[in-house]
Every structure is written in structure tokens, then in C-alpha cells.
N, CA, C and O of each residue as an XYZ file, in Angstrom:
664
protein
N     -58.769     18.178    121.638
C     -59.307     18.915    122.746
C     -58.749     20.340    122.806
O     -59.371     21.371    123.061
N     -57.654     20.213    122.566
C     -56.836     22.087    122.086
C     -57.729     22.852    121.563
O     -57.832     23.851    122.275
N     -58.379     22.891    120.741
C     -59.633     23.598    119.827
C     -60.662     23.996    120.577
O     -60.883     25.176    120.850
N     -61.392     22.966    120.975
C     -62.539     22.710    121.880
C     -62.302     23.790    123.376
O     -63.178     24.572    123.745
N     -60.840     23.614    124.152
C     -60.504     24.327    125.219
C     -60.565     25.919    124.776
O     -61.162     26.834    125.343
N     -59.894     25.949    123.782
C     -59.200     27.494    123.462
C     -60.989     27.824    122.757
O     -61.476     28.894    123.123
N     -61.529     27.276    122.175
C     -62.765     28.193    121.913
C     -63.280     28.663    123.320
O     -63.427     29.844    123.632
N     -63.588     27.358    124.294
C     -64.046     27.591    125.670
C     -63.317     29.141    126.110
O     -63.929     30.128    126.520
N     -62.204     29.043    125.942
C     -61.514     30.239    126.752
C     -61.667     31.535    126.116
O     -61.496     32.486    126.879
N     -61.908     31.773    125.071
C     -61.980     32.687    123.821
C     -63.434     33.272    124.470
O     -63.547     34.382    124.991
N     -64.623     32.179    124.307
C     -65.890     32.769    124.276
C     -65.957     32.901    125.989
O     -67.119     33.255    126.188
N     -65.375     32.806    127.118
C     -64.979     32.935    128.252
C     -64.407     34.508    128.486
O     -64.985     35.303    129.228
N     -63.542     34.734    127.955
C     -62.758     35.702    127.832
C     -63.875     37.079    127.185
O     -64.208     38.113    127.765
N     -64.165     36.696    126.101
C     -65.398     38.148    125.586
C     -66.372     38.018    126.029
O     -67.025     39.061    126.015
N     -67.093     36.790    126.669
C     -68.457     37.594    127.441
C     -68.077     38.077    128.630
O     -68.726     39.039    129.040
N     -67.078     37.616    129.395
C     -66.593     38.602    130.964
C     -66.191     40.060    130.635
O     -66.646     41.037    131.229
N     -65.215     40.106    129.544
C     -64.961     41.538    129.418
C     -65.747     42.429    128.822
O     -65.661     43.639    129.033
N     -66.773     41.757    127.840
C     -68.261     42.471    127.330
C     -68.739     42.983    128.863
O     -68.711     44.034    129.502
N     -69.094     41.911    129.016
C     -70.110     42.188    130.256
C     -69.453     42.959    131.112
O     -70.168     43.950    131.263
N     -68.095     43.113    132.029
C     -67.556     43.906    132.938
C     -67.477     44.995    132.394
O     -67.683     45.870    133.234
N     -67.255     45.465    131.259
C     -67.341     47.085    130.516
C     -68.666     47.260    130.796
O     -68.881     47.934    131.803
N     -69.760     46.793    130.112
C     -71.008     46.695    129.885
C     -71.886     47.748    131.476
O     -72.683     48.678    131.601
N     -70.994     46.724    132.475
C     -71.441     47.104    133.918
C     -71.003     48.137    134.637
O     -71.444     48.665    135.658
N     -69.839     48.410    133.794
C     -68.725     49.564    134.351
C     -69.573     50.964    133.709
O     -69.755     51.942    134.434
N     -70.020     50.936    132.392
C     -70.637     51.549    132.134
C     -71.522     52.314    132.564
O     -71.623     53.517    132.326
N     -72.455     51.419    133.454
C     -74.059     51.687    133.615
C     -73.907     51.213    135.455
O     -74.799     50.596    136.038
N     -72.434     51.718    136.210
C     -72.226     51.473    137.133
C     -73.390     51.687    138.581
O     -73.682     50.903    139.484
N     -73.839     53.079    138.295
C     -74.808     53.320    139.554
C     -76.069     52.809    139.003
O     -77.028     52.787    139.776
N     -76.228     52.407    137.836
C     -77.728     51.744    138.092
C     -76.895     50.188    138.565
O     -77.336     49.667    139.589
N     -76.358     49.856    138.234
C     -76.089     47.946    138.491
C     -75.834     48.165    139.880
O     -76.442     47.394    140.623
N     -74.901     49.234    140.573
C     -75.362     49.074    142.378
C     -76.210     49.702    142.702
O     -75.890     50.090    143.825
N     -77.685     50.320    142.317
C     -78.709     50.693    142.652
C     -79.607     48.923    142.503
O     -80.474     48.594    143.313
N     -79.216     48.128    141.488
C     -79.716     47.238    140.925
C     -79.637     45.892    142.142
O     -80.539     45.165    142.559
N     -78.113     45.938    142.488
C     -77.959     45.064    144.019
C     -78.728     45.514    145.314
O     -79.471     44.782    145.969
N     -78.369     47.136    145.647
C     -79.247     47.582    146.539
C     -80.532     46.956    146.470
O     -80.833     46.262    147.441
N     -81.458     47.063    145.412
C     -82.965     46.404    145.684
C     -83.499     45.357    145.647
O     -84.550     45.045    146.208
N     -82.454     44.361    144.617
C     -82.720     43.120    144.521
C     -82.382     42.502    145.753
O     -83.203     41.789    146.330
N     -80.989     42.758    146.310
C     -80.562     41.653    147.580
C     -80.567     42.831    148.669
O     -79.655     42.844    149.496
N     -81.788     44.051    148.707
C     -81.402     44.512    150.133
C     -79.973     44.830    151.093
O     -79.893     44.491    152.273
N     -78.895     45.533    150.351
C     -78.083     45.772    150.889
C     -77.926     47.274    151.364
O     -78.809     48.131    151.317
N     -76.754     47.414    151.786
C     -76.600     49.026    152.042
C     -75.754     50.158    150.572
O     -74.612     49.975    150.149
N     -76.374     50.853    150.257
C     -75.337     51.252    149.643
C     -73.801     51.284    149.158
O     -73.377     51.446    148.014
N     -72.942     51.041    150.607
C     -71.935     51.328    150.647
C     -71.499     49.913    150.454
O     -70.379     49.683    149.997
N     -72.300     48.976    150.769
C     -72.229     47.422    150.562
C     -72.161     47.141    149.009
O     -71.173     46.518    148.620
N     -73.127     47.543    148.058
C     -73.621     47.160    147.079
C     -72.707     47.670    145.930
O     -72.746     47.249    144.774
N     -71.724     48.816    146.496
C     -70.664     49.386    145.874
C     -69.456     48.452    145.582
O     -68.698     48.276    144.628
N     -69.639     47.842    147.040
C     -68.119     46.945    147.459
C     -68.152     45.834    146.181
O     -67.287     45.616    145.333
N     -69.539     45.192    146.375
C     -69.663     43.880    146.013
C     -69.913     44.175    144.262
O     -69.820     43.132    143.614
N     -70.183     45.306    143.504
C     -70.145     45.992    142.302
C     -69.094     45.707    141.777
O     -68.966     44.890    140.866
N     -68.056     46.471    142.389
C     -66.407     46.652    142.170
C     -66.066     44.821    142.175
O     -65.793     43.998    141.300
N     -66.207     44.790    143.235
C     -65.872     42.957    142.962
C     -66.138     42.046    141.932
O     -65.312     41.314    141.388
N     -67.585     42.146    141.644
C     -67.795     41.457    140.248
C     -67.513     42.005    139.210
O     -67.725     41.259    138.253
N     -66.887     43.575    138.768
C     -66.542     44.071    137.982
C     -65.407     43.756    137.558
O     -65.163     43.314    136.435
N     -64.287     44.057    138.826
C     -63.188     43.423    139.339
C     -62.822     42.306    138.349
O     -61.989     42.429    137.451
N     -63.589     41.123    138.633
C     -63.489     39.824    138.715
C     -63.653     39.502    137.064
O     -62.911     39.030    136.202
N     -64.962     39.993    137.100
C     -65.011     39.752    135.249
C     -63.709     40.475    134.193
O     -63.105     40.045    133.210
N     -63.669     41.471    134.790
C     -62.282     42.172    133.941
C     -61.020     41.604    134.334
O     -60.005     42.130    133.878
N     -60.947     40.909    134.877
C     -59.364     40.302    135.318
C     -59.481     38.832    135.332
O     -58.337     38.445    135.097
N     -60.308     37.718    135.493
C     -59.869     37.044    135.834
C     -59.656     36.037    134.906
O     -58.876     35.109    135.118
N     -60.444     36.193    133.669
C     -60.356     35.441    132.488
C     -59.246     35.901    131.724
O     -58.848     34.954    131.045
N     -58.462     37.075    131.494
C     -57.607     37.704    130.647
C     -55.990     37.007    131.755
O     -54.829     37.002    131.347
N     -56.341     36.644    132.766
C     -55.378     35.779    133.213
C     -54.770     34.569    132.626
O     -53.605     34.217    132.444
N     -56.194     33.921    132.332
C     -56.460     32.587    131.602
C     -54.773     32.319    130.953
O     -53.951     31.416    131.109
N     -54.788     33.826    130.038
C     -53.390     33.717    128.846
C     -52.407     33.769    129.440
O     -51.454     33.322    128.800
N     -52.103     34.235    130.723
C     -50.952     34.021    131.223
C     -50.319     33.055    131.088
O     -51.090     32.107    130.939
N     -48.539     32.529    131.033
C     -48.114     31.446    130.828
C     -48.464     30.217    131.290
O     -48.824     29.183    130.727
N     -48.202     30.681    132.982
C     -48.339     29.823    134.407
C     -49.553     29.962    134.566
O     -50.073     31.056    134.785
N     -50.248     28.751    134.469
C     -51.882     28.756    134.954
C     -51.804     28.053    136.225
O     -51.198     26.981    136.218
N     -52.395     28.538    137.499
C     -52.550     27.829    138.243
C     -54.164     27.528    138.848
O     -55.122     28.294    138.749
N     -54.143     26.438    139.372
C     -55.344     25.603    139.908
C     -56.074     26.812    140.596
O     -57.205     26.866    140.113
N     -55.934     27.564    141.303
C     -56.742     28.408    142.031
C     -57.600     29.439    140.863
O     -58.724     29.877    141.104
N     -57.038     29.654    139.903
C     -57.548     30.166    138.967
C     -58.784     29.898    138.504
O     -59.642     30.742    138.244
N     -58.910     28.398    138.368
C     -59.925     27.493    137.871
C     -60.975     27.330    138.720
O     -62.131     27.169    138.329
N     -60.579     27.368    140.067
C     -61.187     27.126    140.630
C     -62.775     28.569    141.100
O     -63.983     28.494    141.322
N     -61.482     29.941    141.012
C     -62.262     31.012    141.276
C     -63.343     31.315    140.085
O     -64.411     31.898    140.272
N     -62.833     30.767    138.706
C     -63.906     30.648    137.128
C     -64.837     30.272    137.996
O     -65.616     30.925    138.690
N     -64.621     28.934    137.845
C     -65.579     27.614    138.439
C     -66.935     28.197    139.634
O     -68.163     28.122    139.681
N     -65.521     28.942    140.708
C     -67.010     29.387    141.533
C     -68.076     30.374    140.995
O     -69.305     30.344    141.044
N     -67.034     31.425    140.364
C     -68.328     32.820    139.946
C     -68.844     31.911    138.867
O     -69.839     32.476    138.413
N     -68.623     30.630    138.158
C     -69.901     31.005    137.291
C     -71.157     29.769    137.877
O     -72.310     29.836    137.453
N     -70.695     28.605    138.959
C     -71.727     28.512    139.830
C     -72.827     29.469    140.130
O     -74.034     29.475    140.371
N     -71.794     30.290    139.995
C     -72.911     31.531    141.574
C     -73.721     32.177    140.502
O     -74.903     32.447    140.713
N     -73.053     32.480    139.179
C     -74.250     32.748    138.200
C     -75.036     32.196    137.753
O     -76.041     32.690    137.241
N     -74.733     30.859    137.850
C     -76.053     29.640    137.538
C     -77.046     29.607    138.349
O     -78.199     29.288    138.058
N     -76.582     29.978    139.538
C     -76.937     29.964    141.124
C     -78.279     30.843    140.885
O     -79.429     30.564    141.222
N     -77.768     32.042    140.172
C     -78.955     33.238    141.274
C     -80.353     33.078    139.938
O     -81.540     33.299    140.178
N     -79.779     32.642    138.549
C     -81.294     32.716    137.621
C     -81.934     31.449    138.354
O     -83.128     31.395    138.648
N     -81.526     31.002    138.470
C     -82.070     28.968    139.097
C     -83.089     29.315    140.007
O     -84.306     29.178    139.886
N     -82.057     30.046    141.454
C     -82.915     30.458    142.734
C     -84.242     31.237    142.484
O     -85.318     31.122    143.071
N     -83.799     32.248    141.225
C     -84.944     33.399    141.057
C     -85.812     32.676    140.614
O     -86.746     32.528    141.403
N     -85.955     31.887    139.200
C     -86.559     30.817    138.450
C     -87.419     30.069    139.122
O     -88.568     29.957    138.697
N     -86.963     29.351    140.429
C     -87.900     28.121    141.017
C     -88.505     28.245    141.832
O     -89.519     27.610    142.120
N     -87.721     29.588    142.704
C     -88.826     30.308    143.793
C     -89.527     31.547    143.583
O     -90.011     32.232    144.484
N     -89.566     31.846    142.159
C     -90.312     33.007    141.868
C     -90.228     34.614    142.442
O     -91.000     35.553    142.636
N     -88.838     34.315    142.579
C     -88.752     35.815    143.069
C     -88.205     36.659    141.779
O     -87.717     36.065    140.817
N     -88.324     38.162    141.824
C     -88.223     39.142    141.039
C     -86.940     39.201    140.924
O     -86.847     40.414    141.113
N     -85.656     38.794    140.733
C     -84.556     39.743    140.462
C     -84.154     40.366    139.508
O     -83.881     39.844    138.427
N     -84.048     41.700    139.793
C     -83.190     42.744    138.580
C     -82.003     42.002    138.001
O     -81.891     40.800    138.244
N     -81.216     42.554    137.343
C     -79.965     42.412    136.331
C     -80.017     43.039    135.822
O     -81.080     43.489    135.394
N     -78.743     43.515    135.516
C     -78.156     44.584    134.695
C     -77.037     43.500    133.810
O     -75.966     44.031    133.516
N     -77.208     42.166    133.417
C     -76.538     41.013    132.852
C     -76.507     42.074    131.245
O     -77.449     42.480    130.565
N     -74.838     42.274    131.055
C     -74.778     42.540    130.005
C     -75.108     44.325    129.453
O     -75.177     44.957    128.398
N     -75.206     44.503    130.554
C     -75.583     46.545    130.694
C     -77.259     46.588    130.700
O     -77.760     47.695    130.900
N     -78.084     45.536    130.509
C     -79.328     45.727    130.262
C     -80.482     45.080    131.143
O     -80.850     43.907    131.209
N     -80.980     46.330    131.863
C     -81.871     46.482    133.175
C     -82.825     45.262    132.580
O     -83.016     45.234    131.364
N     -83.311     44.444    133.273
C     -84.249     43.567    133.232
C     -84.537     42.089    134.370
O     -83.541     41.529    134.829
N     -85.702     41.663    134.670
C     -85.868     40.387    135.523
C     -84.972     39.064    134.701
O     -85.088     38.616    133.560
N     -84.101     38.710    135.783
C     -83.511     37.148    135.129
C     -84.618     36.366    134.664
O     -85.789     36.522    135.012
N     -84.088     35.341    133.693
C     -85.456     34.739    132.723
C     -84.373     33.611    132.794
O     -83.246     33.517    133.279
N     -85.376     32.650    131.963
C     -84.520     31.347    131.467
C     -83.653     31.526    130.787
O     -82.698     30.769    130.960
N     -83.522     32.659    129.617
C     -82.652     32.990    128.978
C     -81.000     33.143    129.411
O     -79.932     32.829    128.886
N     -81.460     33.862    130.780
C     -80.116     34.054    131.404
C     -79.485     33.264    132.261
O     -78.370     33.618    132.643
N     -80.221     31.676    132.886
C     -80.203     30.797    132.894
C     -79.414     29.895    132.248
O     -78.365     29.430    132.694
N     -80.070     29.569    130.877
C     -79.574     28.951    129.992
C     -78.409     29.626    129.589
O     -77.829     28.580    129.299
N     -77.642     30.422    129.346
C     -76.275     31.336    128.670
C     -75.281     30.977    129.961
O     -74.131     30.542    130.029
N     -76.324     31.386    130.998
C     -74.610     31.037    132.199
C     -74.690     29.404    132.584
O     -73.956     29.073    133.515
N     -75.605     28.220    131.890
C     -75.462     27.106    132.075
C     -74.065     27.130    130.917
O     -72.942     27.066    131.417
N     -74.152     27.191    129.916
C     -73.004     27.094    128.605
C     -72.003     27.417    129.157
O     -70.983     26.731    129.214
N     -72.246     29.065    129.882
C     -70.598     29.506    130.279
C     -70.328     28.509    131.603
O     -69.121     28.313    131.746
N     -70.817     28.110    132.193
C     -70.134     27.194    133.022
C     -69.559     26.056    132.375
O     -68.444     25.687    132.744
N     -70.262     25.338    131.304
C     -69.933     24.006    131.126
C     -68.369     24.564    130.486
O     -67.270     24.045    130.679
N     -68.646     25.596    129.801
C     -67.062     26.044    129.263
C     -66.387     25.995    130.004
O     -65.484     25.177    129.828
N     -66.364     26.918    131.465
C     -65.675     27.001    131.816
C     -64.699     25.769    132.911
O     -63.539     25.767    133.322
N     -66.176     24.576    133.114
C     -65.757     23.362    133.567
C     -64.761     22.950    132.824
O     -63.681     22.714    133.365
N     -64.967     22.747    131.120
C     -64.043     22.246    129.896
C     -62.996     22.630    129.957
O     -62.052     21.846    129.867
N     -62.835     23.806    130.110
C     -61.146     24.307    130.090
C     -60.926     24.400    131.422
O     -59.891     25.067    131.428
N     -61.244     24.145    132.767
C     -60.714     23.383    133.836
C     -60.174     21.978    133.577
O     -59.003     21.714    133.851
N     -60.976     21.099    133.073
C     -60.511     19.994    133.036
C     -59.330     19.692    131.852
O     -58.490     18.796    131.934
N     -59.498     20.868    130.487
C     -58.554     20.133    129.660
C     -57.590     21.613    129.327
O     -57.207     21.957    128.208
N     -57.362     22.268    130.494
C     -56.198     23.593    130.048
C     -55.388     23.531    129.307
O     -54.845     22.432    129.418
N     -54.886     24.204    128.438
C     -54.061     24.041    127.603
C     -53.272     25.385    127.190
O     -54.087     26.305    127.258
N     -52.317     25.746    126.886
C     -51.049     26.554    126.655
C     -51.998     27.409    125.284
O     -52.342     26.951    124.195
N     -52.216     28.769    125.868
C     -52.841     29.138    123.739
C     -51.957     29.647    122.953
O     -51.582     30.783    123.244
N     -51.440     29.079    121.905
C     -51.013     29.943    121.164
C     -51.920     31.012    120.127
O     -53.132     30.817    120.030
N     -51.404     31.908    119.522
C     -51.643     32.976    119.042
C     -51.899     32.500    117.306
O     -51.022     33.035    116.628
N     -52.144     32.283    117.088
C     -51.977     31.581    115.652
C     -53.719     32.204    114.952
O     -54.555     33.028    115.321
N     -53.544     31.038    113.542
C     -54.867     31.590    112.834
C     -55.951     31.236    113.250
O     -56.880     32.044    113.223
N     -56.185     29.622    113.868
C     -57.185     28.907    114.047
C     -57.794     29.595    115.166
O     -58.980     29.653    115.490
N     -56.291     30.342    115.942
C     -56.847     31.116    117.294
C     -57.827     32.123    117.064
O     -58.932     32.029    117.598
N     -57.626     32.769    116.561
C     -58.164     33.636    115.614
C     -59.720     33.505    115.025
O     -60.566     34.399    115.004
N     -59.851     32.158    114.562
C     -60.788     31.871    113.993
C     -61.893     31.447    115.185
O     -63.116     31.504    115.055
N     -61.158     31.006    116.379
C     -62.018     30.181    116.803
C     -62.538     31.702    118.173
O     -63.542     31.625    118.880
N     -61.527     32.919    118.195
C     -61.780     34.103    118.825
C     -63.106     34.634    118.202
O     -63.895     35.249    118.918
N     -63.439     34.348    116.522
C     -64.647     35.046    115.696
C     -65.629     34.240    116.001
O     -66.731     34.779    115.898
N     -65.642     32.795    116.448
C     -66.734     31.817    116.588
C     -67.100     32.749    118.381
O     -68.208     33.141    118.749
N     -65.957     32.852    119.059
C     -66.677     32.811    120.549
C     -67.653     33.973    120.474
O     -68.760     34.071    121.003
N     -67.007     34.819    119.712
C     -67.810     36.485    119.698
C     -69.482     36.209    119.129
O     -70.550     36.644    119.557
N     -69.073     35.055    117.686
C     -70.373     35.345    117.422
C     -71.497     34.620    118.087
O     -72.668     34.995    118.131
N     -70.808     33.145    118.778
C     -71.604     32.294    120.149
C     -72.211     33.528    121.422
O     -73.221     33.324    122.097
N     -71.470     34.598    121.515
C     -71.540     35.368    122.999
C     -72.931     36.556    122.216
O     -73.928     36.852    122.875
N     -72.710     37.067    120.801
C     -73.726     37.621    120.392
C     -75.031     36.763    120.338
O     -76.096     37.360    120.496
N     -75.039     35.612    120.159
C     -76.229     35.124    119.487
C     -76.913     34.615    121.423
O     -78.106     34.359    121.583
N     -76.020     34.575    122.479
C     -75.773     33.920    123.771
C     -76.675     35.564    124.525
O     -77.536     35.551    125.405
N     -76.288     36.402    124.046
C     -76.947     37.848    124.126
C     -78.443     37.967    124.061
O     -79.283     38.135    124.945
N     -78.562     37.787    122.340
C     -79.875     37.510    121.775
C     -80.638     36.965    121.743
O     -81.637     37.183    121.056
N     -80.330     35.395    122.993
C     -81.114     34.541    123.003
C     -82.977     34.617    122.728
O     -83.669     34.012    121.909
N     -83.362     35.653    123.824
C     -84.654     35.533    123.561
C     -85.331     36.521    122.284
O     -86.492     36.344    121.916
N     -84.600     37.386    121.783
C     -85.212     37.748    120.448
C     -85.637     36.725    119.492
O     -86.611     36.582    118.752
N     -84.358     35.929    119.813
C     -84.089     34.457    118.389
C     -85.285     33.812    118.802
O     -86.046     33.444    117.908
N     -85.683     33.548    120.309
C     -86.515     32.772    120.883
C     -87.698     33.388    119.989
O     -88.168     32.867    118.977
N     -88.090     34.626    120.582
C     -89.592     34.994    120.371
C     -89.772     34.950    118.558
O     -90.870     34.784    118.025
N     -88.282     35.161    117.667
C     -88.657     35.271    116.531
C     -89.304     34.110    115.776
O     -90.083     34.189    114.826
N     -88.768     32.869    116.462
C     -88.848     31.225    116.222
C     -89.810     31.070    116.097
O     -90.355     30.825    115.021
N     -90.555     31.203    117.616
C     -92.280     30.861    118.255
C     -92.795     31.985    117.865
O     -93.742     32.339    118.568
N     -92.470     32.837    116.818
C     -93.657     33.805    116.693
C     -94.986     33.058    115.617
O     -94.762     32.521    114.532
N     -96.175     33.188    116.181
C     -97.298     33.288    115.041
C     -97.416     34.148    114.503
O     -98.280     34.216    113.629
């Protein structure tokens, strides 16, 4: 289960900090992007920006800290609910939402759906089986698997449309 956890945490670790650069980047469109999707105020949509920016850039690079504690797991656990949460909601009740998932303006799809179903189950996995990482080769190896899981987790619907193309 050591393997299995530490990939979880690996491919955990580079899509939050992909993605929190990604957003940091392309900052006033992603809170122009909250402003219209969830109707907030500006000064609101800033707050709650910084927060998920916040959150993705810090809270997984914790993970490595020595002392892991339960609250940790628990705060994973919720943000990536809440990301399962909002493609699901958009998905079944047909509403429009923007995203800026990953720096790139577009309506949530199944695609983005399906990627934050994985990152949850990961991040359930290494709730339930945490484990101490060491730094070693396999670490290493299994750091090149998460990157290339989080690229291909990216690309989903290119791969899609290339599959089903006639």
C-alpha cells in the first residue's frame, strides 16, 4: 500500500500546484470567472480566488511534512468533494459553469468530472492508508507516473475526441 499511497500523494501534489500556478497566472480572469458563474461581488470573488489558490498551493505540499495530522485529511477530503460537487451539480442540472480548471477558460464537462472523481478517490486512498514518504528512487519514479497520469488527466477530452473520431 506504500506505493499505491505515495503515487496518490505525488499525483495529488502536481495537479494542485499545476493548477494553483495555472490560476495564479490567469488571476483576474478566474475572479472575473467566479463573479459570473456564482454571482458574487467582486470583492467577494477575490476573497474566495485567494482561498482556493491559497489552498491548492499549500495544502498538499504539507502532505510531506513529518507530522501529518487528521485535520489535514480531512480539509483534502473536503475541497476535493466540493470539486466533485460543482461538475456533478453543473452536469445534472444543466447549468453553464465557467472554469478556469487548470488556467483554461471553458464550461465544466464530464471530463472535469471524471479527473476530480480520480483525484478524490486518491485523495480518499491516502486518507485511509498515510504513510511517512521517503525520498528515494521508486519515489521518484512513481513522482514521473503522477505527472504523466495529471497530463494525460489534462487531456482527457482530446484523447476522448481522438478515440471516437470517424
Amino acid at each position: 500500500m506504500f506505493l499505491v499511497s505515495t503515487f496518490c500523494a505525488m499525483l495529488l501534489i502536481v495537479t494542485f500546484i499545476y493548477a494553483g500556478i495555472k490560476k495564479l497566472t490567469v488571476f483576474k480572469e478566474f475572479t472575473a470567472s467566479l463573479e459570473l458563474t456564482f454571482k458574487v461581488s467582486s470583492k467577494l470573488s477575490k476573497i474566495v480566488s485567494l482561498i482556493i489558490i491559497l489552498t491548492e498551493l499549500t495544502i498538499l505540499p504539507i502532505l510531506l511534512a513529518a507530522e501529518k495530522s487528521p485535520f489535514i485529511y480531512i480539509i483534502l477530503n473536503l475541497v476535493m468533494f466540493i470539486f466533485v460537487y460543482i461538475p456533478a451539480h453543473a452536469l445534472f442540472s444543466g447549468k453553464k459553469i465557467q472554469c478556469l480548471c487548470f488556467g483554461e477558460q471553458k464550461n465544466i464537462g464530464w471530463q472535469d468530472l471524471i479527473r476530480n472523481i480520480i483525484l478524490l478517490i486518491s485523495s480518499l486512498v491516502l486518507s485511509i492508508w498515510n504513510t511517512e514518504f521517503k525520498f528515494e528512487l521508486y519515489t521518484a519514479s512513481l513522482t514521473f507516473l503522477a505527472i504523466a497520469t495529471l497530463a494525460i488527466l489534462i487531456n482527457i477530452k482530446p484523447i476522448h475526441s481522438f478515440i471516437l473520431a470517424k
